[in-house]
DOBA-537640 format. One record per residue: residue in three letters; x, y, z of N, C-alpha, C, O in turn. Coordinates in steps of 0.05 Angstrom, whole numbers, always signed. Layout:
BEGIN
{res = ALA&n_px = X&n_py = Y&n_pz = Z&ca_px = X&ca_py = Y&ca_pz = Z&c_px = X&c_py = Y&c_pz = Z&o_px = X&o_py = Y&o_pz = Z} $
...
END
This chain:
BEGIN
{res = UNK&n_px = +1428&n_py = -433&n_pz = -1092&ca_px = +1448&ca_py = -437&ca_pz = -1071&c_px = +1443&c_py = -464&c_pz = -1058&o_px = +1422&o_py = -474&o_pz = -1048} $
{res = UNK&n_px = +1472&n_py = -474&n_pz = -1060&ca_px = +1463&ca_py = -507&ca_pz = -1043&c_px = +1456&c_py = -515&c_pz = -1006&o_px = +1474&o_py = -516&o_pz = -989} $
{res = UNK&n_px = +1440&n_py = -518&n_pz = -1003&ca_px = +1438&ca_py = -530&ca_pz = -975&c_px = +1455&c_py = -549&c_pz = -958&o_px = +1459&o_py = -573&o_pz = -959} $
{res = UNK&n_px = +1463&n_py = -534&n_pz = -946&ca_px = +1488&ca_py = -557&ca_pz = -917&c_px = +1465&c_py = -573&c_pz = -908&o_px = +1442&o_py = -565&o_pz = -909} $
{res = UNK&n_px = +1473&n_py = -598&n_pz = -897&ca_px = +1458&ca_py = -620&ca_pz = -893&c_px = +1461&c_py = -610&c_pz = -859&o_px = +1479&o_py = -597&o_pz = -849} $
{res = UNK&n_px = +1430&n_py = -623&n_pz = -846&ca_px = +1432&ca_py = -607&ca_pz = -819&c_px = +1465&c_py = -626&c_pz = -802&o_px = +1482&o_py = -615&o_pz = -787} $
{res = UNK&n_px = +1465&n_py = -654&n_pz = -810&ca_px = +1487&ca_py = -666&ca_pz = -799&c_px = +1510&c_py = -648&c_pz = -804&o_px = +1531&o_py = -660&o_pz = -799} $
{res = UNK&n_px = +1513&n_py = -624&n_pz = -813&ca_px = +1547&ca_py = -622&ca_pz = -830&c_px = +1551&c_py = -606&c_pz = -805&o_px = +1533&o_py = -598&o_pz = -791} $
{res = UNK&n_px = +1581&n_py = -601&n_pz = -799&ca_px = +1598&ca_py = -593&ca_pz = -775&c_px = +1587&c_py = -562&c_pz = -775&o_px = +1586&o_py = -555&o_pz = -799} $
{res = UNK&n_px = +1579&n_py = -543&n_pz = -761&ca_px = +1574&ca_py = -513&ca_pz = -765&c_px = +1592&c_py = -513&c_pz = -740&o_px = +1600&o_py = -531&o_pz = -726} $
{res = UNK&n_px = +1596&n_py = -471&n_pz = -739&ca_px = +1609&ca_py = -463&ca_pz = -716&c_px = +1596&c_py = -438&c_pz = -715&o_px = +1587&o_py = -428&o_pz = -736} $
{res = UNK&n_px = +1595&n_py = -427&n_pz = -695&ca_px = +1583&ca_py = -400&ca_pz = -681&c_px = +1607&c_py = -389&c_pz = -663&o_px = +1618&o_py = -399&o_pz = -644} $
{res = UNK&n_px = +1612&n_py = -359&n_pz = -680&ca_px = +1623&ca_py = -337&ca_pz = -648&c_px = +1610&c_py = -326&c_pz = -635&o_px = +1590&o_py = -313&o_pz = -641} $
{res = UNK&n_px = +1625&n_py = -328&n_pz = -609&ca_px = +1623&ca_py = -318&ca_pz = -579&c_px = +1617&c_py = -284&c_pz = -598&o_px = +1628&o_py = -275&o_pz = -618} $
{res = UNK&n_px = +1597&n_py = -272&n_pz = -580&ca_px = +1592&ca_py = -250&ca_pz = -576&c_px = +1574&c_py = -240&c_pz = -551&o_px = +1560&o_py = -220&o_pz = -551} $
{res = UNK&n_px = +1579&n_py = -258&n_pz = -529&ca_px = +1569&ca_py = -245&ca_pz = -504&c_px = +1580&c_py = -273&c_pz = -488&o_px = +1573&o_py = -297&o_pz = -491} $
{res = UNK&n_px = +1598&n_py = -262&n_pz = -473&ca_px = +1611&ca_py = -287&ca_pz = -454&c_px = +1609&c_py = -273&c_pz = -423&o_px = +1627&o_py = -278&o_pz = -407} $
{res = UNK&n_px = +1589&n_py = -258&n_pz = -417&ca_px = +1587&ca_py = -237&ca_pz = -399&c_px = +1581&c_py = -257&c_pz = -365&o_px = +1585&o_py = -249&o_pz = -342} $
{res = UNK&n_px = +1571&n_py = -279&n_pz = -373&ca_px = +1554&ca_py = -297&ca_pz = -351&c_px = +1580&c_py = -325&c_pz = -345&o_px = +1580&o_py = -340&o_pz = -325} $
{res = UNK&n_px = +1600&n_py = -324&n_pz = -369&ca_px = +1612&ca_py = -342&ca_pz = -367&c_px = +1643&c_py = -336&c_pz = -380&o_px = +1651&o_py = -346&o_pz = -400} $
{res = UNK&n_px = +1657&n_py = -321&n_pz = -366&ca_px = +1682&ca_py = -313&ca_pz = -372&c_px = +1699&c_py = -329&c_pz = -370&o_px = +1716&o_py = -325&o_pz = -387} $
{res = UNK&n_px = +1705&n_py = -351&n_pz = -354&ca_px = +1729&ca_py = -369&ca_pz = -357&c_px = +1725&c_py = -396&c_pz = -384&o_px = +1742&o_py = -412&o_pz = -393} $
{res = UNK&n_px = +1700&n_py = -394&n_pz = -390&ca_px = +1690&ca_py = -416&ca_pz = -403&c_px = +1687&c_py = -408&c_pz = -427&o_px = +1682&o_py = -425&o_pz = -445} $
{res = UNK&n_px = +1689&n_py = -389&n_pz = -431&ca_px = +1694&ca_py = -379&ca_pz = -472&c_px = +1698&c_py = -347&c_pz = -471&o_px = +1695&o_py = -330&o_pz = -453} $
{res = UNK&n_px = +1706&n_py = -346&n_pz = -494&ca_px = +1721&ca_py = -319&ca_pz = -500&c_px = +1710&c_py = -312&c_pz = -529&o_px = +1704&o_py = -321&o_pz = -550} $
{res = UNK&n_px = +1713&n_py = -283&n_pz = -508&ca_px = +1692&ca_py = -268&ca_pz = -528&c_px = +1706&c_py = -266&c_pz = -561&o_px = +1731&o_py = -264&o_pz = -564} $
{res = UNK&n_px = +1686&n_py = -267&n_pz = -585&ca_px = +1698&ca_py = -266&ca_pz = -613&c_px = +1714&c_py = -288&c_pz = -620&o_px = +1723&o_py = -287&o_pz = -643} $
{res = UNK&n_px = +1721&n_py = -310&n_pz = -603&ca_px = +1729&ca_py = -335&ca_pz = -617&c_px = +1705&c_py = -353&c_pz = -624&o_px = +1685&o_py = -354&o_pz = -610} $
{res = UNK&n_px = +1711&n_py = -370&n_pz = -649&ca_px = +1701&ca_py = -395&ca_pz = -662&c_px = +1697&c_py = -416&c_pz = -641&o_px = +1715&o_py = -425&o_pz = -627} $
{res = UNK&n_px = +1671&n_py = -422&n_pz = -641&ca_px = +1666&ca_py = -455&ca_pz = -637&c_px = +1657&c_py = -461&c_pz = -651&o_px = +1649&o_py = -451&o_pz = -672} $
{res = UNK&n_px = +1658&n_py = -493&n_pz = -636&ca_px = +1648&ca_py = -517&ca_pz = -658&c_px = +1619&c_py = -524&c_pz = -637&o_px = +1618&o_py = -529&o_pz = -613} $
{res = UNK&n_px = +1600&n_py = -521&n_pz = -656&ca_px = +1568&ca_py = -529&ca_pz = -649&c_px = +1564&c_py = -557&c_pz = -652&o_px = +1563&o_py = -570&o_pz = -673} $
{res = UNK&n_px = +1560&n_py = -567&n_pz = -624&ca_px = +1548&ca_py = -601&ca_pz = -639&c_px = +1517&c_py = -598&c_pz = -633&o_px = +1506&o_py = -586&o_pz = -615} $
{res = UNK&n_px = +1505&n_py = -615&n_pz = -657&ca_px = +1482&ca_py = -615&ca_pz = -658&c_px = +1465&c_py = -624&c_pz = -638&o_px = +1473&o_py = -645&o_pz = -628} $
{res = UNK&n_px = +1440&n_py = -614&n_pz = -626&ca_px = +1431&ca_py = -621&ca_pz = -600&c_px = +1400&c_py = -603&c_pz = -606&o_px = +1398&o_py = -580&o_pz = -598} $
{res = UNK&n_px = +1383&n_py = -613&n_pz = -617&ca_px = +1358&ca_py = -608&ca_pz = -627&c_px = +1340&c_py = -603&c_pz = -597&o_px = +1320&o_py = -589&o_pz = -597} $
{res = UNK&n_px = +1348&n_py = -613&n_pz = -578&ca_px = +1325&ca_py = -608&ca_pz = -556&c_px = +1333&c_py = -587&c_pz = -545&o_px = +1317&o_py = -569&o_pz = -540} $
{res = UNK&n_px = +1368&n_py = -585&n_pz = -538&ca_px = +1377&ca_py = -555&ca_pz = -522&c_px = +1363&c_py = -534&c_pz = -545&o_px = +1349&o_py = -517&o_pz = -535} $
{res = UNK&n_px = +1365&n_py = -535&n_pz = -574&ca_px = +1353&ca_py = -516&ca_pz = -586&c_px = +1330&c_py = -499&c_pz = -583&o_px = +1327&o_py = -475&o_pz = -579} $
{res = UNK&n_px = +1312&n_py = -522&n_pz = -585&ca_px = +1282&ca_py = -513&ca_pz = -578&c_px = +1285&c_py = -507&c_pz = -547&o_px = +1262&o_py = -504&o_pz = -538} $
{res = UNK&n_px = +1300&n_py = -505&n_pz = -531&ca_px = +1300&ca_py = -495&ca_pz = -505&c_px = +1319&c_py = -466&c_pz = -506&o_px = +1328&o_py = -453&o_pz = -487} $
{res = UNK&n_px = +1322&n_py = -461&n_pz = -530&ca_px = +1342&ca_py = -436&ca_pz = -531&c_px = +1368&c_py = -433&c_pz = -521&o_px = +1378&o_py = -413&o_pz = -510} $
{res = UNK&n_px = +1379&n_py = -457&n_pz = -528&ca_px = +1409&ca_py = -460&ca_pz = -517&c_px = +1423&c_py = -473&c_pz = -538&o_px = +1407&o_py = -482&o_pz = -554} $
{res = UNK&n_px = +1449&n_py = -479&n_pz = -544&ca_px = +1461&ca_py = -485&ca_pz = -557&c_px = +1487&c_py = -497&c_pz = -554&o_px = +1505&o_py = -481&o_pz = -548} $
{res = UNK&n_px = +1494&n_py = -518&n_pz = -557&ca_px = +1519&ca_py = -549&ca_pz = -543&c_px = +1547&c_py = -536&c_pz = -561&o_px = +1550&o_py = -541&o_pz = -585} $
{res = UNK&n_px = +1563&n_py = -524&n_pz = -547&ca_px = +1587&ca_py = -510&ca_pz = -561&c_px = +1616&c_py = -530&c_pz = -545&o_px = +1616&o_py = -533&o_pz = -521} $
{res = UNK&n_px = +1633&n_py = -537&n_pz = -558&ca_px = +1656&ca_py = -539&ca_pz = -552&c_px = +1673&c_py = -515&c_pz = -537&o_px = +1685&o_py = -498&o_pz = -549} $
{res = UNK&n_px = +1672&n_py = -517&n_pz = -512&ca_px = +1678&ca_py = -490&ca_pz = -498&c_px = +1709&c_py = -492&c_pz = -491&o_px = +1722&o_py = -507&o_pz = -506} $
{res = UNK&n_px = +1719&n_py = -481&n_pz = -475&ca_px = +1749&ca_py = -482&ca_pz = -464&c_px = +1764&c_py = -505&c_pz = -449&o_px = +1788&o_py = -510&o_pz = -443} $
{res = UNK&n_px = +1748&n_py = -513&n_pz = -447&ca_px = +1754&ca_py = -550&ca_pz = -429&c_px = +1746&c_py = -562&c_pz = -443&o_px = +1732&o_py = -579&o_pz = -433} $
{res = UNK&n_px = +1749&n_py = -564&n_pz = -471&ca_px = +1755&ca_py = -589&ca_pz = -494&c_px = +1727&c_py = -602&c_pz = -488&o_px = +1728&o_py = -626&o_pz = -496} $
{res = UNK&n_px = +1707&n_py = -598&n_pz = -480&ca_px = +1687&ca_py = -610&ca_pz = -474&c_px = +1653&c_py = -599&c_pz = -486&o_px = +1651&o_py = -575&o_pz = -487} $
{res = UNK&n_px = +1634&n_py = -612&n_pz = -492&ca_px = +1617&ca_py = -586&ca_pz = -494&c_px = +1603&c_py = -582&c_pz = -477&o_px = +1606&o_py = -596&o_pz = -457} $
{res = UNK&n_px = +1581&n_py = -562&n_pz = -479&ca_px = +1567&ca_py = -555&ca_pz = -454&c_px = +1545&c_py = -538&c_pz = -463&o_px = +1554&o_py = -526&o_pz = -482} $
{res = UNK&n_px = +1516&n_py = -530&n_pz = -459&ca_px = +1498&ca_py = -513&ca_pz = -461&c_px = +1502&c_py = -496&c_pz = -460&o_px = +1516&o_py = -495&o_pz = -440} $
{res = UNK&n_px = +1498&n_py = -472&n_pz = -469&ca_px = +1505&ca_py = -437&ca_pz = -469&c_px = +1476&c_py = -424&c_pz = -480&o_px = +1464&o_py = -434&o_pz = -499} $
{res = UNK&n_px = +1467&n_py = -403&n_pz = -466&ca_px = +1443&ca_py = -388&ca_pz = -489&c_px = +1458&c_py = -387&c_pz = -513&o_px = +1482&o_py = -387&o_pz = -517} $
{res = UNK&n_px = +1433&n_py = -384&n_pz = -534&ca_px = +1444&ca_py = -387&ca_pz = -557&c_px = +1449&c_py = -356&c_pz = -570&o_px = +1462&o_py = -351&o_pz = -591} $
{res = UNK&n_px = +1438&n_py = -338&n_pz = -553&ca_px = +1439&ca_py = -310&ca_pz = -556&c_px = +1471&c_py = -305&c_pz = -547&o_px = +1474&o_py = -281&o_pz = -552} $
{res = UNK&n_px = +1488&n_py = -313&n_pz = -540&ca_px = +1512&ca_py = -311&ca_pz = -533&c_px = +1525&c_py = -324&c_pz = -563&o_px = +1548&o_py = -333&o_pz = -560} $
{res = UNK&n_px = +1518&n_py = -325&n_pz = -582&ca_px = +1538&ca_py = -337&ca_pz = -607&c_px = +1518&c_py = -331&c_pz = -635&o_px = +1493&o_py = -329&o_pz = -636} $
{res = UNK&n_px = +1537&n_py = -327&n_pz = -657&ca_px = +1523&ca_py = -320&ca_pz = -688&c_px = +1530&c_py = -341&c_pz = -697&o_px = +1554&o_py = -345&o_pz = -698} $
{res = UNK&n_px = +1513&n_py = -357&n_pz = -706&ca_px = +1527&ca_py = -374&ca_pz = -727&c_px = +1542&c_py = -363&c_pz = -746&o_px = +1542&o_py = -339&o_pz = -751} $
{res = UNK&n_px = +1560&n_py = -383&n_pz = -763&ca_px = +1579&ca_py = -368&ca_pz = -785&c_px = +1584&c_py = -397&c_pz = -801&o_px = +1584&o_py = -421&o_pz = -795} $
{res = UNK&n_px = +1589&n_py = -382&n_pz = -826&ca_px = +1588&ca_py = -405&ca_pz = -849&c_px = +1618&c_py = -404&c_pz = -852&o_px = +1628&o_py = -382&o_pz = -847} $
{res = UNK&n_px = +1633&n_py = -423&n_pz = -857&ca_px = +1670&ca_py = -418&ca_pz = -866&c_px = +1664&c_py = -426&c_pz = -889&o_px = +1646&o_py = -437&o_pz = -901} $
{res = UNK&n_px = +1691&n_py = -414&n_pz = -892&ca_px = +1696&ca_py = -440&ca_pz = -920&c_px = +1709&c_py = -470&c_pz = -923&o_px = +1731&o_py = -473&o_pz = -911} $
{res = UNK&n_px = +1700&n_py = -491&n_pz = -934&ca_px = +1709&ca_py = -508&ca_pz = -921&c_px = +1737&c_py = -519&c_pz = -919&o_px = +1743&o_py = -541&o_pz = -908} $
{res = UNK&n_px = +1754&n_py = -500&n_pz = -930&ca_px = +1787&ca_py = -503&ca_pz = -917&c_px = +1787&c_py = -494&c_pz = -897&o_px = +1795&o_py = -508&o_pz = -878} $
{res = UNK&n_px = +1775&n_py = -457&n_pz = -890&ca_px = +1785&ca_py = -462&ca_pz = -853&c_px = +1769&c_py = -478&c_pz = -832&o_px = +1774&o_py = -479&o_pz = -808} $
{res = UNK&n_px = +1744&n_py = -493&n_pz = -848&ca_px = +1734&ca_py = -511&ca_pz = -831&c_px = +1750&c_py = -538&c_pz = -826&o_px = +1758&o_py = -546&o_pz = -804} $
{res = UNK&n_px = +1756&n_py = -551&n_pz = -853&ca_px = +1781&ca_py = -568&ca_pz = -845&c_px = +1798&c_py = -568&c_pz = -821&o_px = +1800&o_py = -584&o_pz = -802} $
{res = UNK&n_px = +1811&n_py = -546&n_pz = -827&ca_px = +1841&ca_py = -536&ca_pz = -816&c_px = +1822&c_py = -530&c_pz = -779&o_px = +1835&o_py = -527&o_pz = -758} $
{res = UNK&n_px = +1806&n_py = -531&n_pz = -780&ca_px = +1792&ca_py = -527&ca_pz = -752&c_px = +1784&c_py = -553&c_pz = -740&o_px = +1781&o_py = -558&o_pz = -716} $
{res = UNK&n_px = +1780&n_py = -568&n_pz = -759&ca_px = +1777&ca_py = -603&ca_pz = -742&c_px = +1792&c_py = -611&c_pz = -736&o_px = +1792&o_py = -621&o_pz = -714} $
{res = UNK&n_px = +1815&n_py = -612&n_pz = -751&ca_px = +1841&ca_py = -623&ca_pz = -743&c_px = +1846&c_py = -613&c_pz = -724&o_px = +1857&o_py = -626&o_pz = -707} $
{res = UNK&n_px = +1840&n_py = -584&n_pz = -720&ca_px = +1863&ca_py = -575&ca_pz = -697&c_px = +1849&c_py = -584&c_pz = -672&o_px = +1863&o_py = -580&o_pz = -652} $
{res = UNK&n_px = +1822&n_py = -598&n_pz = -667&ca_px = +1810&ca_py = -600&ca_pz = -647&c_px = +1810&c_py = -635&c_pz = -633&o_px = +1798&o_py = -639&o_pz = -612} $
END
């Protein structure tokens, strides 16, 4: 099985938006930008609802692999 390069675009869903209800919704897709120090601090830099990103626990999202057409079709739209 081939390895994604850590640079490549990933996304994680919302599965606990309990602390932050206006700012993401529960069971939708984000887009994760990479941020190695919020990591090791157990947080994770998501494109949230204000087109912007922002720190979230990272226990609040699953990563998820797409395929890379609906990843495409997800850049564009952003």
């Amino acid at each position: 099985m081939r390895q994604r390069k850590s640079s490549a675009t990933r996304f994680a869903v919302c599965v606990d938006n309990s602390d932050y209800p206006a700012s993401l919704e529960l069971y939708k897709i984000y887009r994760v930008v990479p941020d190695q120090e919020a990591a090791e601090e157990g947080d994770l830099r998501v494109i949230d609802e204000s087109g912007e990103d922002y720190l979230y626990p990272a226990s609040y999202f699953m990563a998820i692999e797409l395929p890379k057409e609906v990843e495409q079709k997800l850049l564009k739209a952003s």
